[in-house]
MARKOL-758336 format. One record per residue (C-alpha): residue number from 1; x, y, z. Coordinates in steps of 0.02 Angstrom, whole numbers, m for minus. Layout:
(NUM,(X,Y,Z)) ...
***
This chain:
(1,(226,529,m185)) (2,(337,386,m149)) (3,(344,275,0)) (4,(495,137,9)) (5,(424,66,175)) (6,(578,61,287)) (7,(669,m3,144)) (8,(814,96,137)) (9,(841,93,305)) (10,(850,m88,285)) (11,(957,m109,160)) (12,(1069,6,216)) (13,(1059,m34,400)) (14,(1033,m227,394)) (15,(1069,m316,222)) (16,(1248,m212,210)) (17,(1286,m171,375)) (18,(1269,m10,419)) (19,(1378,33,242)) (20,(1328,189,127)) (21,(1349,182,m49)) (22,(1431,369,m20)) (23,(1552,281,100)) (24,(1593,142,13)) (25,(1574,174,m181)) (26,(1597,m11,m211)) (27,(1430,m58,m161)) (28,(1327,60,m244)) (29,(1292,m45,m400)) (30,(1233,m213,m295)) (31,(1126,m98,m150)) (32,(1043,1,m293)) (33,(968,m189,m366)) (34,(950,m231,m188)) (35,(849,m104,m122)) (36,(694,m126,m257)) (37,(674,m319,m203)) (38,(666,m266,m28)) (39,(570,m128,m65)) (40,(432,m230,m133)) (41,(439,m368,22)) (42,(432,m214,141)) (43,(258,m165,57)) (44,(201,m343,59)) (45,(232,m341,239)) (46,(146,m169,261)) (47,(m19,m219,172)) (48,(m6,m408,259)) (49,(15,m346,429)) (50,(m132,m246,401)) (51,(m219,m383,314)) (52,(m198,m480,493)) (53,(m278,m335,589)) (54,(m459,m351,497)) (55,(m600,m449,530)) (56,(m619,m505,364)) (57,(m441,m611,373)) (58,(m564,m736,462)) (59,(m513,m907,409)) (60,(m363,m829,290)) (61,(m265,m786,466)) (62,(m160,m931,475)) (63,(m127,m908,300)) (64,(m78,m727,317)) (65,(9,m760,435)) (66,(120,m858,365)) (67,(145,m761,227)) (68,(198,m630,334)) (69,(331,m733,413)) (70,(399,m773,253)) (71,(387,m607,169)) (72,(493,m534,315)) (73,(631,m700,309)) (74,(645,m644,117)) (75,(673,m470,185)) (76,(800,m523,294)) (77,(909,m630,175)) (78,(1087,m585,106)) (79,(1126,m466,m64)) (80,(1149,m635,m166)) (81,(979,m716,m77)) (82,(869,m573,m119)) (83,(944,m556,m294)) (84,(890,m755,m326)) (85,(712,m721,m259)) (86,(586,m716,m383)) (87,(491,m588,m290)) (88,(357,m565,m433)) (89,(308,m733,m401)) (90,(299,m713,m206)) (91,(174,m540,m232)) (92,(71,m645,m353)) (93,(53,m771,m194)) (94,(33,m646,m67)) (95,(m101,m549,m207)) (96,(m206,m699,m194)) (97,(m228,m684,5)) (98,(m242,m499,m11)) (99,(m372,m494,m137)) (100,(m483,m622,m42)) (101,(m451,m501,114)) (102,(m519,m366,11)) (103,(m674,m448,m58)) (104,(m722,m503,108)) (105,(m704,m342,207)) (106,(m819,m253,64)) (107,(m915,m398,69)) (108,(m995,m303,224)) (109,(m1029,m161,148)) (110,(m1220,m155,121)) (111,(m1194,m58,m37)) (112,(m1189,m72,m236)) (113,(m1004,m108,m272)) (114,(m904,m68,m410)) (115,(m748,m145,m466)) (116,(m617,m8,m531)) (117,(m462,m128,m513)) (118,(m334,m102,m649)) (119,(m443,26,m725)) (120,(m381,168,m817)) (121,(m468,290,m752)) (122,(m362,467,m805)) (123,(m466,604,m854)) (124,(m641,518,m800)) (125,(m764,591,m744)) (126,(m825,534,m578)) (127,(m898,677,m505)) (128,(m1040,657,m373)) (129,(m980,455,m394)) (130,(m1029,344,m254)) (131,(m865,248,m199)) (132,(m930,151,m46)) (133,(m851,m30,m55)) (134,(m767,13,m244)) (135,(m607,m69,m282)) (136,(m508,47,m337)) (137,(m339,m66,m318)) (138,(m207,m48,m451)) (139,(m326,121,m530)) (140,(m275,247,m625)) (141,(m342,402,m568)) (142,(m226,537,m626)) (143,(m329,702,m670)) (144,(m496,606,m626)) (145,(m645,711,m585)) (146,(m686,677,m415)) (147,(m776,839,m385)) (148,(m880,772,m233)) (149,(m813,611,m260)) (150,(m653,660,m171)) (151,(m603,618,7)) (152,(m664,774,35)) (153,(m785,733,193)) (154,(m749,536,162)) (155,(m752,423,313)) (156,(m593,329,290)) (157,(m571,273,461)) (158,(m614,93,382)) (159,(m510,94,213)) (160,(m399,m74,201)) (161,(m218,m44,122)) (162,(m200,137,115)) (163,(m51,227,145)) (164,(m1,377,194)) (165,(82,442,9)) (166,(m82,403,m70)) (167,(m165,522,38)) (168,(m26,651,24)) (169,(m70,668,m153)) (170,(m245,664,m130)) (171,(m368,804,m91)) (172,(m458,797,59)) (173,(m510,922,207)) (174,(m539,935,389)) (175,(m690,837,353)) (176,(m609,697,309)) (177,(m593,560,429)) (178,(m434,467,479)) (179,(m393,341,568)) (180,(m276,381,711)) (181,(m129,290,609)) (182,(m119,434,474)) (183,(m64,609,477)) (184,(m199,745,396)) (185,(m99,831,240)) (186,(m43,977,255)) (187,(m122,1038,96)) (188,(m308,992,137)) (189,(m420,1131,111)) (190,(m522,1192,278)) (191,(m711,1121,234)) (192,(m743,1318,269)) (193,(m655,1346,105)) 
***
């Protein structure tokens, strides 16, 4: 599943003017190497807005804040502007404020942790695993065994930064619990099933 965060609309809409690349052919080539930069400031935002809403920002609120504002001035520059920015170096910032987010919302969690971040996890076999407070950022969980592992009957209502394609193309069922913000996929087995 692929989410581009309201950056199409954006580009399309905002940074060209309400042009189309069908429309007008000549802008194809410089809104196709747009629209990944803007892409990746548009998730920024998503995950630093959220970021803000959490009890864990604490004393990193000014500081996410900030990085909000200047994650969504980036978003707003011109075609030439957002091809200068160096927006790997602007998520490496932003990382660091996210990542301390992170560790202090699990930091509540009264349970063993695990760290999964960046691990290649495809084919493993984490049935019956205990994922309370785990880090799974960056994972790779493609064909993982999550036989009662899955977000089958999870509480999710408190996950930080997840979004709605990563639960599309998870398996869940009406067990599962959501927070109001997401929609229950389609294909989630009944829990009578």
């Amino acid at each position: 599943m692929y989410d581009c965060f309201g950056a199409g609309q954006r580009v399309s809409q905002v940074t060209f003017g309400g042009q189309s690349w069908r429309q007008a052919p000549h802008t194809a080539e410089l809104m196709f190497e747009v629209f990944p930069i803007v892409r990746d400031l548009h998730e920024l935002s998503w995950y630093l807005t959220e970021a803000l809403t959490l009890q864990a920002a604490g004393q990193l609120h000014d500081e996410l804040s900030l990085a909000l504002h200047e994650t969504d001035r980036f978003a707003q520059g011109s075609p030439q502007t957002l091809l200068e920015l160096d927006v790997s170096e602007h998520r490496r910032e932003v990382n660091v404020l996210l990542l301390q987010t992170s560790e202090n919302a699990r930091s509540e969690i009264q349970h063993p942790k695990t760290d999964y971040r960046g691990a290649d996890l495809i084919g493993a076999k984490l049935e019956g695993a205990d994922l309370r407070g785990a880090s799974l950022r960056g994972a790779y969980l493609i064909g993982a065994d999550l036989r009662g592992a899955d977000l089958g009957g999870a509480n999710l209502t408190r996950s930080i930064f997840l979004i709605q394609s990563q639960l599309d193309s998870a398996k869940g069922n009406d067990d599962t619990r959501l927070s109001p913000s997401f929609a229950r996929p389609a294909h989630w087995a009944s829990s009578g099933t």
